[in-house]
C-alpha positions in Angstrom: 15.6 156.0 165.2 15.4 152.7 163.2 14.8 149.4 165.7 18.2 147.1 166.0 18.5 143.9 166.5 19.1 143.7 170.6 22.2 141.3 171.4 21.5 138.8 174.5 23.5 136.6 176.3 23.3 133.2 175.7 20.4 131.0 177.4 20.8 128.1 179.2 18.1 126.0 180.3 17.2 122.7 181.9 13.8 121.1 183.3 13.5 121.5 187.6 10.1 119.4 188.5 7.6 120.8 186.4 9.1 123.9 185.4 12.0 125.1 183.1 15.1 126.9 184.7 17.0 129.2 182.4 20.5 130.7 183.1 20.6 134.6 182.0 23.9 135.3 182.3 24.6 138.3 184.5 20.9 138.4 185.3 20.9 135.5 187.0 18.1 132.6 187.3 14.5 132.1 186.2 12.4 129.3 186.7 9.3 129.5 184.3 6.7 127.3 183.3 5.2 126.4 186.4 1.6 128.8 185.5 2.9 132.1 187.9 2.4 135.2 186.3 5.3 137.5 185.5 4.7 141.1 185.4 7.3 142.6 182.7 9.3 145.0 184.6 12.4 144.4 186.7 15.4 142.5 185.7 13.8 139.7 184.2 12.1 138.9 187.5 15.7 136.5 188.0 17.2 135.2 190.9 20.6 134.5 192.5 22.4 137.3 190.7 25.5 139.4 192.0 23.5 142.6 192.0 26.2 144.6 193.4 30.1 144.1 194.8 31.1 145.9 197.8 34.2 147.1 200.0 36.3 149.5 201.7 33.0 150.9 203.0 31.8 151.6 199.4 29.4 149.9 196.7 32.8 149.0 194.1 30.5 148.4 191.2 26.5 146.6 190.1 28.2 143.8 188.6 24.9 142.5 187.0 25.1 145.3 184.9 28.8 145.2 183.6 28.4 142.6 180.3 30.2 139.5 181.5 33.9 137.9 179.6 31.6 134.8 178.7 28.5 132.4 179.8 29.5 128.7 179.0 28.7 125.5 179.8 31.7 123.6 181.5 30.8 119.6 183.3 27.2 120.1 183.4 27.3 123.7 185.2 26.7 127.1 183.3 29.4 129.1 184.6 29.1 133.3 184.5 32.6 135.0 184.8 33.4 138.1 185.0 36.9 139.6 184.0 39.1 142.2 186.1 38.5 145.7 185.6 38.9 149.0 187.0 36.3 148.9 189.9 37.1 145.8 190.6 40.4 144.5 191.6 39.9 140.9 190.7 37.7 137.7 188.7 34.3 137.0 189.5 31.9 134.3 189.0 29.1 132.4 189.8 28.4 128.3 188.8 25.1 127.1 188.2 24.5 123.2 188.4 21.4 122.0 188.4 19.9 118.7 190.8 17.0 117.2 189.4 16.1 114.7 191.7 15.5 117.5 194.8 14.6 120.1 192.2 17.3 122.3 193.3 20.0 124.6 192.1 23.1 124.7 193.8 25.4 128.1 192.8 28.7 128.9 193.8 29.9 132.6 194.1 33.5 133.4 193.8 35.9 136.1 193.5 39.7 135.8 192.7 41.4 139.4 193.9 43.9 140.6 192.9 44.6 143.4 195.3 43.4 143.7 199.7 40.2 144.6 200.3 38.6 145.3 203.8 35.4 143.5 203.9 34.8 142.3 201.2 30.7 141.2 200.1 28.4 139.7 197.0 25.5 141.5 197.5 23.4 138.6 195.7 19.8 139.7 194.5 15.9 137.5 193.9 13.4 139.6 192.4 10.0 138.0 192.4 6.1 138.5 191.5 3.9 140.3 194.3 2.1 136.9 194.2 5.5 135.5 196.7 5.0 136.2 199.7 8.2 136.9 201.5 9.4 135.1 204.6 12.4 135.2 206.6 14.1 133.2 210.0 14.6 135.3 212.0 15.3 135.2 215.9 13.0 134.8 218.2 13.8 138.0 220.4 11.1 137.9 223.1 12.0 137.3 226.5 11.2 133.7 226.3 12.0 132.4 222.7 10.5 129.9 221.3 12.8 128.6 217.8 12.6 130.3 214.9 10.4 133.2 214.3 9.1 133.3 210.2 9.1 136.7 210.0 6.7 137.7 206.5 6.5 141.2 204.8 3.8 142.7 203.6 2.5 143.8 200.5 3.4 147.4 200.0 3.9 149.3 203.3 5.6 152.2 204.5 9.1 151.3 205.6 10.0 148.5 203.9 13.8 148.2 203.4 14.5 145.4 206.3 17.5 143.4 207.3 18.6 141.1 209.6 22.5 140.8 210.5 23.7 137.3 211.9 25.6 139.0 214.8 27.2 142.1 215.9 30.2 142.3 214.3 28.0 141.3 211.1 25.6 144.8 212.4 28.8 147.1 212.1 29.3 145.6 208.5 25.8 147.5 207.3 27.0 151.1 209.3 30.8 151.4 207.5 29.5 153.7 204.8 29.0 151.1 201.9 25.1 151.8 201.7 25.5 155.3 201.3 27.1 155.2 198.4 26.2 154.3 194.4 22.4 153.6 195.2 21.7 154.3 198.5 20.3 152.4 200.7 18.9 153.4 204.7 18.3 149.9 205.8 16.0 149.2 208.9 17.9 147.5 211.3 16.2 143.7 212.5 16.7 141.6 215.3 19.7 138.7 214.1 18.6 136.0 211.9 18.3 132.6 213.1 19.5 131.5 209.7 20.1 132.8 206.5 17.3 131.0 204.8 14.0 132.3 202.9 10.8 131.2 202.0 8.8 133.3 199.4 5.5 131.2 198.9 3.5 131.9 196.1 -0.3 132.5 196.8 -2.0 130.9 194.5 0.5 127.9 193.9 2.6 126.7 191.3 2.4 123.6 188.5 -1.4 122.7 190.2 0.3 122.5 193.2 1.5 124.0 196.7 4.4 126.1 195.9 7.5 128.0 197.5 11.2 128.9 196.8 13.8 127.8 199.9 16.7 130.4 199.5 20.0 129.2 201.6 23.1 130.0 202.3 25.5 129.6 205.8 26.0 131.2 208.3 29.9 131.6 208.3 29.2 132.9 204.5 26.4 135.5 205.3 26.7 138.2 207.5 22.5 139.3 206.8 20.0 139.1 204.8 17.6 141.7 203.6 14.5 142.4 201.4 11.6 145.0 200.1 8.4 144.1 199.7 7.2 147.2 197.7 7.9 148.8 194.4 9.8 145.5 194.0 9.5 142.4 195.8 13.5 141.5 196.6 15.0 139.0 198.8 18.9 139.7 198.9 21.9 138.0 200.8 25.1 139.8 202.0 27.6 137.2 201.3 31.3 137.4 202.7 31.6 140.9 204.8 35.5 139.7 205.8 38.7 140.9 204.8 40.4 139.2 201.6 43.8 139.6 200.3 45.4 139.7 197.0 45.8 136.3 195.3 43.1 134.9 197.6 40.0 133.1 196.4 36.3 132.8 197.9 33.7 130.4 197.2 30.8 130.4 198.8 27.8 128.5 198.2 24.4 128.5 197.8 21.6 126.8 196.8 17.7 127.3 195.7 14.9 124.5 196.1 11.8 124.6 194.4 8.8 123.2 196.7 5.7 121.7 195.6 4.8 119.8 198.8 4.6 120.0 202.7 2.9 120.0 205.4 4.3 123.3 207.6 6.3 125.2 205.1 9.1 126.5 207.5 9.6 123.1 209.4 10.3 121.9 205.7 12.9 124.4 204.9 14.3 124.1 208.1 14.5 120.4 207.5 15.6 121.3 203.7 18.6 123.7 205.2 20.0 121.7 207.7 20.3 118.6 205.4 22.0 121.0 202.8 24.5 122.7 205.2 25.7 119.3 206.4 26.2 117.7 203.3 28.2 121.4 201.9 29.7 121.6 205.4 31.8 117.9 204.8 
């Protein structure tokens, strides 16, 4: 067989602090140029991706995989949309807009149905390097808590699908049958999260510098979080888990800091999330 010419999406990029993000389309974001090595496996190592749309107790399609109506660039944000189709009873899409002066990305998931559906989720996807280190908030469960517990995975152990639900009602979401269909998924059952925020640190730095991703989204959007830290080092959020209706719209944000500086990394994406959800929150 003769090589082809391979079609890609269209690129979008734009400077964040000293790196370069690009927009992939489906696959997501990647922020490059900041000296961390990429392995070349895995989707593109990208972030903030709908890996997966799920309901009715059943994984409805991998959207990152189905090619996408178009990628454009509308008011300064690359928007990704996806069109209805037979697995999927309605529009999806997710809006990139980039703030250079926090070196953040905000994104903005949404889905436009077009029939009911009965817990409805984004199952949004980061794949990084093994030089992140993973770390999530988690509650303090010990019999005398003491704030938020940064709970970090390890490289490579048995065991090491994990996820945190926000409450109860959130915990029944992960039992209704959804992760035993399409690809699978026996997640290990957590204490609650504290918030759904992450902090994968790289270990050697980034740009000359400390460095660290902040992952956030809110509470009333997320009901867990979850990640590996194996054959693929994945932080995921589990965005929605409530019933919509047909002609109903979601939006849910999110956003993604790079950070280059601090003195005690989780105080500053604590201080980093709350100033975010208030200002979204308004």
């Amino acid at each position: 067989m003769a090589f082809e010419k391979a079609v890609r999406e269209s690129v979008y990029q734009a400077e964040l602090g000293k790196g370069t993000t690009e927009i992939l389309g489906a696959a997501g974001l990647r922020l490059s140029g900041l000296g961390s090595f990429h392995l070349d496996e895995g989707p593109d190592f990208a972030w903030l991706n709908i890996y997966r749309t799920l309901a009715d107790g059943r994984q409805l399609e991998i959207t990152r995989e189905r090619e996408p109506l178009e990628v454009s660039l509308e008011d300064e944000a690359v928007i990704v949309r996806w069109a209805t189709c037979e697995s999927v009873g309605g529009s999806l899409s997710a809006r990139y807009t980039i703030n250079p002066d926090d070196s953040s990305v905000d994104v903005v998931f949404s889905a436009e149905l077009e029939q009911d559906y009965r817990l409805f989720e984004l199952f949004i996807a980061n794949y990084f390097t093994p030089y992140f280190t993973p770390r999530y908030a988690i509650k303090d469960n010990r019999t005398h808590p003491d704030g938020v517990f940064w709970y970090e995975k390890k490289w490579y152990v048995e065991f090491e699908n994990e996820s945190w639900a926000r409450d109860s009602a959130a915990e029944a979401i992960f039992a209704d049958g959804r992760w035993t269909d399409g690809h699978a998924l026996n997640w290990r059952r957590g204490p609650e999260y504290a918030y759904p925020l992450m902090t994968p640190q790289h270990r050697h730095g980034l740009a000359g510098a400390q460095g660290a991703i902040i992952l956030m989204a809110r509470p009333e959007d997320c009901y867990g979080i979850s990640g590996y830290n194996s054959y693929h080092n994945s932080q995921y959020f589990h965005l929605w888990g409530r019933d919509v209706m047909a002609g109903e719209r979601i939006d849910i944000p999110v956003r993604m800091v790079l950070l280059t500086e601090w003195d005690d990394l989780g105080d500053a994406a604590l201080a980093a999330y709350h100033s975010w959800t208030e200002a979204v929150s308004q």
